[in-house]
N, C-alpha and C positions, 0 to 999 in steps of 0.2 A: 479517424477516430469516430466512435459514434456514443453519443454518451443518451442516457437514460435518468430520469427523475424519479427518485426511489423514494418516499415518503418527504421529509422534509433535507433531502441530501440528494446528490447525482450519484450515476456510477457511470465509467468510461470503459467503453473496451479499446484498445491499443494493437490495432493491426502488426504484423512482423511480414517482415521480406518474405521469409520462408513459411514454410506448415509444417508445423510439429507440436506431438502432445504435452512439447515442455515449456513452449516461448508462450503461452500465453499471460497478457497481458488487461489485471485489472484494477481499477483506479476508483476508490470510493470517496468523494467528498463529502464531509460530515460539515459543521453547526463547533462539535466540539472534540478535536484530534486528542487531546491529554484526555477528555474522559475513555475514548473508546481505547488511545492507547493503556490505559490502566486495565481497563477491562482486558485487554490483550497477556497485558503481565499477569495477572489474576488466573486467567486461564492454562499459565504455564505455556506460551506461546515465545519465541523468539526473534524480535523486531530486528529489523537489519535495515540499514543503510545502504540500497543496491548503488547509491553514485558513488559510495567509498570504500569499493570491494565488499561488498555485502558485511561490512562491518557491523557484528552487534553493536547494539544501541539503546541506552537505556532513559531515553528523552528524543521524543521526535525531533525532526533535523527542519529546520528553515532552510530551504534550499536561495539560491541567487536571486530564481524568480518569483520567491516570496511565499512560495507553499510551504506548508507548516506540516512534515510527512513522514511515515513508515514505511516500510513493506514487510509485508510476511512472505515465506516458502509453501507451498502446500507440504503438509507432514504428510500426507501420503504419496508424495513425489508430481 
């Protein structure tokens, strides 16, 4: 993993086994997950929970190890 300090938040990029233009993987840690996920919802954006089938989600998920998270799909694939 190689993560990055992006103004007052990190971003992580998440290496994969493989290469391909679809496994990429990225991970932004914010300050405050409910405002940006609003802002997400706002934008007509669709949040999914990829650890439980990329189920939509309409409130980020507290995962086991305590992260407080989304993920989005790229809409343009």
């Amino acid at each position: 993993m190689h993560w990055f300090k992006v103004g007052n938040g990190e971003l992580m990029l998440h290496p994969t086994d493989t290469q391909s233009n679809t496994d990429a993987v990225f991970q932004l840690i914010v300050n405050e997950v409910d405002l940006l996920f609003e802002s997400v919802l706002e934008k007509e954006l669709t949040p999914l929970d990829f650890s439980n089938g990329e189920k939509v989600i309409t409130e980020p998920t507290v995962q086991p190890w305590g992260y407080k998270e989304f993920c989005l799909r790229d809409p343009d694939g």
